[in-house]
C-alpha positions in Angstrom: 41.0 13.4 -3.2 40.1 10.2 -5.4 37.1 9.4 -3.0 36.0 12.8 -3.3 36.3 12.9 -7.5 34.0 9.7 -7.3 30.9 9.2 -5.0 28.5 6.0 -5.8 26.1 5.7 -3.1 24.0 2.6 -2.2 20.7 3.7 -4.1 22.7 3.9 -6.9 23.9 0.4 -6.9 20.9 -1.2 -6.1 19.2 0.4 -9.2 21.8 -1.0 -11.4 21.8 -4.7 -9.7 17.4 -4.7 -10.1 18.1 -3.4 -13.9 21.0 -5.8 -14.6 18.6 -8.7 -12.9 15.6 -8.0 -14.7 17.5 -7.6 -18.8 18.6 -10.4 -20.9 22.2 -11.6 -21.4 22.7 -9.2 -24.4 21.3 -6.3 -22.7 23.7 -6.7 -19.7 27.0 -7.1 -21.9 25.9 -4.0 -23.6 25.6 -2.5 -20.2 28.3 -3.8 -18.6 30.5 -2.2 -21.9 28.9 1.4 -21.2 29.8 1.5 -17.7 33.5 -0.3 -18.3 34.0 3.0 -20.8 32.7 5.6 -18.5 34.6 4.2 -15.3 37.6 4.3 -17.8 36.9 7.9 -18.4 35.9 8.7 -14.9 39.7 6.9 -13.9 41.4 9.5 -16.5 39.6 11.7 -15.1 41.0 10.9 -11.5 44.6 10.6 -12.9 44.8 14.0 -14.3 42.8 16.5 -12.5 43.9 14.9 -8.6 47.4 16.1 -8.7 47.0 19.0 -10.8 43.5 21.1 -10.0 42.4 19.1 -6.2 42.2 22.2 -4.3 39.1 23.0 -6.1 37.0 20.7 -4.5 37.9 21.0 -1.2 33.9 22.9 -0.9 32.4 19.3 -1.8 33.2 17.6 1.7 30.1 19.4 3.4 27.6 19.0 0.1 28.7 15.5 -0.1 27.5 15.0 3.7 24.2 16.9 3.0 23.4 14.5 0.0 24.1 11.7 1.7 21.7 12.4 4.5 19.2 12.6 2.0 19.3 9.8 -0.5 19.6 7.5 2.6 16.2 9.1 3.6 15.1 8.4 0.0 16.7 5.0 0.1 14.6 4.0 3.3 11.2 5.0 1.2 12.2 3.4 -1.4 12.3 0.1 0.7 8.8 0.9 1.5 7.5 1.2 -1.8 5.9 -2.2 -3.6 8.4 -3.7 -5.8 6.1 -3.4 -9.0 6.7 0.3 -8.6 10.2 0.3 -8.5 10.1 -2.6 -11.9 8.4 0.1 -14.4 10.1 -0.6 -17.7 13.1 -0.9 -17.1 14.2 -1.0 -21.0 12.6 2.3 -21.4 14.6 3.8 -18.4 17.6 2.4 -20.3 16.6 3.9 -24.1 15.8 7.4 -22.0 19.4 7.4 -20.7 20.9 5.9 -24.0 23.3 8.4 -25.8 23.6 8.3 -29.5 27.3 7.4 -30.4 27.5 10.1 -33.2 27.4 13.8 -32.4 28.0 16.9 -34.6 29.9 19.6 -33.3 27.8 22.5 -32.3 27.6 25.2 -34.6 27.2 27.8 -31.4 27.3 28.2 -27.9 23.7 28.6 -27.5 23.3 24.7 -29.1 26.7 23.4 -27.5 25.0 24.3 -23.9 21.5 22.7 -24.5 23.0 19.5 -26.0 25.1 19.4 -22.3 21.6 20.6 -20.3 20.0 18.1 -18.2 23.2 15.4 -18.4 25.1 14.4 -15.8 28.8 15.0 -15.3 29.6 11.5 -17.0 27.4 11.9 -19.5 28.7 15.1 -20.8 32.1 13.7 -20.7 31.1 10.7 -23.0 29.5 13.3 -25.5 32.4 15.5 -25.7 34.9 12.6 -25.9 32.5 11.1 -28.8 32.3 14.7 -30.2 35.6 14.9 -30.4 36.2 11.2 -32.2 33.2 11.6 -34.5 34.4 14.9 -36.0 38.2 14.2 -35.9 40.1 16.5 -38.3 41.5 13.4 -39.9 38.1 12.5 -41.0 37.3 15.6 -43.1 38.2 18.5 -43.9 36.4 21.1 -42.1 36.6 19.5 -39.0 39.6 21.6 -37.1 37.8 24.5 -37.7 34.7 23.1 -35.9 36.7 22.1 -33.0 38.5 24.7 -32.7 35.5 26.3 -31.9 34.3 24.0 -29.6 37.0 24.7 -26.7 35.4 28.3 -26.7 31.8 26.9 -26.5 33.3 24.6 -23.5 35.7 27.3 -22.0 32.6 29.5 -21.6 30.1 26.8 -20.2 32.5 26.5 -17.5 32.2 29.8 -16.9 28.6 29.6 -16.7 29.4 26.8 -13.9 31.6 28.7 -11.7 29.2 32.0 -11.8 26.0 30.0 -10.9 24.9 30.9 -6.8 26.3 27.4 -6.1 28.9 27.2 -8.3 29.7 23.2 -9.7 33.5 22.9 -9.0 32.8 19.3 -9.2 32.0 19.6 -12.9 34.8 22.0 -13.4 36.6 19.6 -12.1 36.1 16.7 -14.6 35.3 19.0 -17.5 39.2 20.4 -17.4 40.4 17.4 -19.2 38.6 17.2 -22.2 39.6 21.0 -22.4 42.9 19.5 -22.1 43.0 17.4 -24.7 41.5 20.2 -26.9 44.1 22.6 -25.8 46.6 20.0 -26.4 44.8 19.8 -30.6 44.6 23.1 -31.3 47.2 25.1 -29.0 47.0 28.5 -31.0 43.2 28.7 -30.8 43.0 27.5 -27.2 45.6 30.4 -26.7 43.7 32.9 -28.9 40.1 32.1 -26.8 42.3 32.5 -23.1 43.9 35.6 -24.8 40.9 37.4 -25.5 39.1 36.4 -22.3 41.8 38.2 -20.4 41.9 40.7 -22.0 38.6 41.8 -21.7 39.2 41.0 -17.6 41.9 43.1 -17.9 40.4 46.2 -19.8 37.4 45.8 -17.7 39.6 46.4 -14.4 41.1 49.6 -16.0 37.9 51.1 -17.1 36.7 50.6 -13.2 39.4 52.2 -11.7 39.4 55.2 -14.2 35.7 55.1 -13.3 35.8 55.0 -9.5 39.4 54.6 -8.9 39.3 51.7 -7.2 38.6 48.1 -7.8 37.2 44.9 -6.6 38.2 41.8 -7.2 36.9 39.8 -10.4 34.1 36.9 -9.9 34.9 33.1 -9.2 34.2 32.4 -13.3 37.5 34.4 -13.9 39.6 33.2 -10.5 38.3 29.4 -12.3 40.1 30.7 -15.6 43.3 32.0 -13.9 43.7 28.3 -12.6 42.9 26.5 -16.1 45.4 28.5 -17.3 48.3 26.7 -15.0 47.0 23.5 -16.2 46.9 24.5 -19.6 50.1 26.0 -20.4 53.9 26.3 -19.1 54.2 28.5 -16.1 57.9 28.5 -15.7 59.2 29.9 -19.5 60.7 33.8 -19.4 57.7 34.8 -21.8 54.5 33.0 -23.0 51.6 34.4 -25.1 49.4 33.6 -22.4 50.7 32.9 -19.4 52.8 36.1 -19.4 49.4 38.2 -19.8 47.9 36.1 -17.0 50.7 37.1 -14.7 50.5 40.5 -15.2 46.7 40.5 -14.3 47.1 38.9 -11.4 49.5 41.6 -9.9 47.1 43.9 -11.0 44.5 42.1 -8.7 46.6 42.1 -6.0 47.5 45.4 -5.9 44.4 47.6 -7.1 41.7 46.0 -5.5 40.9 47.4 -2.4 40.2 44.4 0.7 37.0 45.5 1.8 35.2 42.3 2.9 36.5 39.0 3.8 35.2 37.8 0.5 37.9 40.4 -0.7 40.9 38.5 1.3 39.5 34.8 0.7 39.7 36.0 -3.2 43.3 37.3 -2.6 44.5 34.5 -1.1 43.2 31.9 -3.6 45.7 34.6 -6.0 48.8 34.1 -3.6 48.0 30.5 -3.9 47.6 30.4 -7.9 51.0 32.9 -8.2 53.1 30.0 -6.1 52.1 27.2 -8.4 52.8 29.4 -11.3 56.7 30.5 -10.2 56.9 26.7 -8.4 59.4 25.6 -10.6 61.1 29.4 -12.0 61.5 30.8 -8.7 60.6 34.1 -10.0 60.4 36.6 -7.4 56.4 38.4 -7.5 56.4 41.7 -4.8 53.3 41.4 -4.8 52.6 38.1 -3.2 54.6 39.3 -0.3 53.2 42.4 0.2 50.0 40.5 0.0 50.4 38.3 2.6 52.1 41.5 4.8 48.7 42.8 4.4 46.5 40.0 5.7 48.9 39.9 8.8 48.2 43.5 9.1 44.3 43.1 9.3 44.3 40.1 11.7 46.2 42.4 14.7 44.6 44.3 17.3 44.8 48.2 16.7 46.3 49.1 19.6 49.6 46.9 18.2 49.1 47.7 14.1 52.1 50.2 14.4 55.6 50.3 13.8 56.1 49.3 10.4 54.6 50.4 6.6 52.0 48.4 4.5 51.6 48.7 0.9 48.4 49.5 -1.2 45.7 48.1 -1.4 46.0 48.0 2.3 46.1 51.2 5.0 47.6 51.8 8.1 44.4 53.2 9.3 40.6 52.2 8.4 37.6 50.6 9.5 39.0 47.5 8.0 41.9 47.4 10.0 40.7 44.1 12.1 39.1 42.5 9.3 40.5 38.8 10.5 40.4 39.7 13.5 38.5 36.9 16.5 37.9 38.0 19.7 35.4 35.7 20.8 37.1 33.0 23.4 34.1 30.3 22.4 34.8 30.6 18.4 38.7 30.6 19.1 38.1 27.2 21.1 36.3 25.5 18.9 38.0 26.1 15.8 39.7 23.1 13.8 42.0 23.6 10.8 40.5 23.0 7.5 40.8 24.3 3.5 39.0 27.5 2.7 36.8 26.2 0.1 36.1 28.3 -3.0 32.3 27.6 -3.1 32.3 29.7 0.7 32.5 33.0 -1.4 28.5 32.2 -2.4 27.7 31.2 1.1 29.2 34.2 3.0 26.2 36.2 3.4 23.7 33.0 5.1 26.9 31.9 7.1 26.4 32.8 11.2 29.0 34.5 13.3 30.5 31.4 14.0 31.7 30.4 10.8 32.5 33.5 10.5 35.3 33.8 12.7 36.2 30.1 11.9 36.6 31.6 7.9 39.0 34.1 9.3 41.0 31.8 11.1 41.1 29.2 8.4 42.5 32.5 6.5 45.2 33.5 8.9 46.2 29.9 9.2 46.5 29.8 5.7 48.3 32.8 5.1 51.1 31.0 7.8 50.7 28.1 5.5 51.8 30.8 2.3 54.7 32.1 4.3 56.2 28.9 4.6 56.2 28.4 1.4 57.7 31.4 0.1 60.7 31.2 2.6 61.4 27.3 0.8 60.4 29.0 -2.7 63.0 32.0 -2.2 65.6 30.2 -0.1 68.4 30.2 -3.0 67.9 33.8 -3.6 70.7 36.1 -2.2 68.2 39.0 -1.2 66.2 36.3 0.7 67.1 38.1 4.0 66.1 41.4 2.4 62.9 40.3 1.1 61.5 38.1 4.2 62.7 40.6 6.5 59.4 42.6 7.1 57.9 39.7 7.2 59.3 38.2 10.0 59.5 41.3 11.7 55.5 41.5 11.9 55.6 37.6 13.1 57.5 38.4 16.1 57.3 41.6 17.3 53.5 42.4 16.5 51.3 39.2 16.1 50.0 38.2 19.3 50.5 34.6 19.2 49.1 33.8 22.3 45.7 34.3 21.9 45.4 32.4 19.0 44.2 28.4 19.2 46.9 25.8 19.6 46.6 24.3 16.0 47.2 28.1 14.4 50.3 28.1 17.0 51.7 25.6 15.5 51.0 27.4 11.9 52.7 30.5 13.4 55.6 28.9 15.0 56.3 26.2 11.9 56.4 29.8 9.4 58.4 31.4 12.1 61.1 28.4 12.0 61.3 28.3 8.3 62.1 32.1 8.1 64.3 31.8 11.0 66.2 28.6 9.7 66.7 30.3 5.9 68.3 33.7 7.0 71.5 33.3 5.7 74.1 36.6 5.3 75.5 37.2 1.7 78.4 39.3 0.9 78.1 41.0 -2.3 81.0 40.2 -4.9 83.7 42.7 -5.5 86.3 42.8 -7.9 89.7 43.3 -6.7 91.7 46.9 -7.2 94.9 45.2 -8.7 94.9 42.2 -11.2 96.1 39.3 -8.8 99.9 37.8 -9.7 99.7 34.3 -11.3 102.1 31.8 -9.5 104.8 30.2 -11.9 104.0 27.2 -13.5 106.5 24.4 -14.6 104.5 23.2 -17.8 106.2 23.0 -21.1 105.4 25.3 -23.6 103.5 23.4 -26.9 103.8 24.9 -29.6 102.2 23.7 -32.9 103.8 23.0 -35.8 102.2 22.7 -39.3 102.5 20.3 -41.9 105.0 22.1 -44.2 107.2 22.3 -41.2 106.9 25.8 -40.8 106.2 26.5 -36.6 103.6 28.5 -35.8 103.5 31.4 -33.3 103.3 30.5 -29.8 101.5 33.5 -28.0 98.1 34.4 -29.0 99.2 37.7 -29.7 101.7 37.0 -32.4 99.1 35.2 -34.3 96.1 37.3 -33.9 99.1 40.1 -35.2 99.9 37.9 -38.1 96.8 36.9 -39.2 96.1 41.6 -39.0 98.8 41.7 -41.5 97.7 38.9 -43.7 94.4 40.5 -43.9 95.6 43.3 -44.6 98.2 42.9 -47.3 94.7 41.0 -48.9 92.8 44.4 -48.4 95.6 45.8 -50.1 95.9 43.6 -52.8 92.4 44.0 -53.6 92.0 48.2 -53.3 95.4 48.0 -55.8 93.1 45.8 -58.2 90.4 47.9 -58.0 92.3 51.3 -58.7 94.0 49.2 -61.4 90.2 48.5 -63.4 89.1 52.3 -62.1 92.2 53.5 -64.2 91.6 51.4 -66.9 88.3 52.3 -67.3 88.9 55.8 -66.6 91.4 55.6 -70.0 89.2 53.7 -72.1 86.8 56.8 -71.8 89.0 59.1 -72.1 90.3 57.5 -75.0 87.2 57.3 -76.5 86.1 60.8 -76.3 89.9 61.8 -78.0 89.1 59.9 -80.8 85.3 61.6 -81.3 87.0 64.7 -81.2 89.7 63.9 -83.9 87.0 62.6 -86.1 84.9 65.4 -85.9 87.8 67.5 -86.7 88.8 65.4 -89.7 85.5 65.9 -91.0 85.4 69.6 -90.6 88.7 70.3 -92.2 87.5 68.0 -95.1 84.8 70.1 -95.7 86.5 73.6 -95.7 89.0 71.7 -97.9 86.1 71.0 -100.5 84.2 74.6 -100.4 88.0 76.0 -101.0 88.3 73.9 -104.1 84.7 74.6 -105.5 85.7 78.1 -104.6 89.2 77.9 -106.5 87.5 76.3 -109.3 85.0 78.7 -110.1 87.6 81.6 -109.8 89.5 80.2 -112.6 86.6 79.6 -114.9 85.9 82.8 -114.8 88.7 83.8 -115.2 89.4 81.6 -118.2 85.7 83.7 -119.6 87.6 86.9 -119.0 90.4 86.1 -121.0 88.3 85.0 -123.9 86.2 88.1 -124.2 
């Protein structure tokens, strides 16, 4: 995998010898600095993309043999050629290929993709890596909002990569750990920009099957983001904002899109693939994958022996793509060899002779062997392992016919077969018991704690949870008797209160009849007193 991540051929280094020959002492330090810095990226490059996304460039081994060929062609006409055509200014080669060490962040997508156009791979890694130093949010102030918008711009241009007709996985490659890095920045936008792609993936898939009622798979630019995705983020918590959305949409691939074309099943697979690195270290148990990988068995058999047991949508008992994987040609079986199923294949399907053809589908059911295996290690621990595998290995030995296949995809079949067979274990399911058992008699002193005052303490647990009942409730008590006590109290101060308005409205009435009586009396005996004068 390294040797594939870096390729320097001999033209290469020849033209870097005449240029290093041919400039002065100061122009080969500064040279020598450039390429110490971009074989330092290039190696951190290596370290964190070969373990975690290899299997994306296992396409490049045939394109690296085809360019090859031909810059040893152009190497032996460049031998040919006069040396005082191949010493044109070499300083202005140099200032051409030059990069300015400052960059500003792109302000769109648009501008982000032409400043990358026409670079090579290590060049663009050098301008994003000085993008992202020149504008650090440490530096200013409105600099995490600019790169928070450039892992969008750069989620997208690999996008643009993986849906070209020859699709750069090689650049994907490398360009995953800058993203990275970004991701690793700014976590809730890098979240927020996967988020919404997905989503529109997955509203776009519902929309086609409302349509039509039935789906196809998604293109390579969205397989590509299912994968970054892994790398990205934690595959093994119980929820994640992203991952969990991811999940979902993968079992929707698996099990609405209709297989159709072997396009369909290479697609699939690469699925089946992604959902065991994603449940590698949970163990979660996907239906899906399984039922999967029951269906691709079911397409590579004959139809004569396709009977006998159930398959589960997207895949039918009956069809004209029943023997999609299907190889009957003897010459094809012969000279088949085991190899990856590269992604790039899916662009290359169509110009691709019969041959290759059946050597795809092979690769395929070998493959799909390959996946077995692995689930019956995965799912080993869980007790329904029997249950689950069962169908499975059902199909691998009563219905596959094993000996018409070549001896390398024997060996596939028989090393799945032995895992499955080795793993089936019988669980009993736990029980509990009609009666309480009897506890034997034990000879260990009782302990029982004594506090400080000397008081003892309670020895059964009972006692003291029934102690500390009655303690808690002779507090209730206390309080409810305090409470009714200030309710009464209160309840007299009113009432007390409202008495004394009364009596003092009284007072005041009988104080005024008193007075209108004694004006009344008063008057009566003055004129009674004029009476007795007249």
């Amino acid at each position: 995998q390294d040797g594939k991540i870096n390729i320097e051929t001999e033209e290469e280094k020849e033209e870097e010898e005449g240029e290093e020959e041919e400039e002065g002492e100061g122009e080969e330090e500064d040279n020598e600095n450039e390429e110490e810095s971009q074989e330092e990226s290039a190696s951190e490059d290596e370290d964190g993309a070969a373990d975690s996304h290899s299997d994306l460039e296992s396409d490049l081994e045939s394109e690296e043999e085809a360019a090859g060929n031909k810059k040893e062609k152009k190497h032996k006409a460049n031998e040919n050629e006069p040396q005082n055509v191949e010493k044109l200014d070499p300083k202005r080669e140099a200032a051409k290929s030059e990069l300015p060490y400052t960059f500003a962040v792109p302000e769109s997508c648009e501008t982000f993709k032409s400043l990358l156009a026409g670079r090579t791979i290590e060049q663009q890694l050098i301008i994003l890596e000085r993008i992202q130093k020149c504008n650090h949010p440490s530096l200013a102030v409105g600099n995490k909002a600019k790169l928070e918008k450039l892992f969008g711009f750069l989620l997208e241009y690999i996008g643009e990569l993986a849906a070209l007709d020859l699709p750069e996985l090689r650049a994907i490659d490398k360009l995953v750990l800058p993203l990275y890095n970004l991701c690793q920045m700014f976590p809730e936008a890098a979240s927020d920009s996967i988020k919404f792609i997905l989503r529109d993936a997955a509203h776009d898939l519902e929309e086609v099957i409302e349509v039509k009622g039935r789906a196809t798979f998604p293109g390579l630019d969205t397989l590509i983001y299912l994968k970054i995705v892994s790398l990205l983020f934690p595959t093994s918590d119980f929820w994640h904002p992203v991952v969990t959305p991811a999940f979902m949409y993968m079992s929707q691939l698996l099990t609405k899109c209709r297989i159709t074309t072997l396009q369909d099943v290479i697609k699939g697979l690469f699925v089946c693939c992604l959902f065991l690195e994603y449940v590698s270290f949970s163990r979660r148990f996907v239906p899906e994958l399984i039922n999967f990988l029951l269906g691709v068995l079911h397409i590579s058999l004959p139809k004569n022996q396709a009977q006998g047991y159930t398959v589960v949508h997207p895949f039918t008992p009956v069809g004209k793509n029943l023997e999609l994987l299907l190889v009957r040609d003897e010459e094809d079986l012969k000279s088949w060899e085991k190899q990856n199923v590269p992604l790039s294949i899916l662009t290359r399907l169509k110009e691709a002779s019969r041959t290759e053809i059946n050597h795809i589908r092979l690769s395929c059911l070998a493959l799909c062997f390959d996946l077995i295996k692995k689930c019956a290690a995965l799912y080993e621990p869980l007790p329904s392992f029997h249950e689950i595998m069962h169908p499975v290995r059902i199909l691998l030995t009563q219905h596959v016919p094993v000996n018409e296949y070549p001896e390398k995809l024997q060996e596939c079949y028989h090393s799945a077969l032995k895992e499955l067979e080795n793993k089936v274990k019988h669980y009993t399911p736990l029980i509990c018991e009609k009666k309480k058992p009897v506890p034997l008699k034990q000879y260990t002193p009782k302990i029982v704690k004594v506090l400080e005052f000397g008081k003892k303490q309670a020895g059964s647990k009972k006692e003291q949870e029934r102690k500390q009942l009655i303690q808690r409730h002779k507090r209730e008590l206390k309080g409810a008797i305090r409470e009714i006590r200030k309710d009464n109290q209160y309840l007299a101060r009113m009432q007390l209160s409202e008495t004394m308005e009364r009596d003092s409205a009284r007072k005041r009435k009988v104080k005024e009849l008193l007075g209108s009586l004694a004006t009344q009396e008063g008057e009566w005996k003055a004129m009674k007193r004029n009476k007795w004068k007249n």
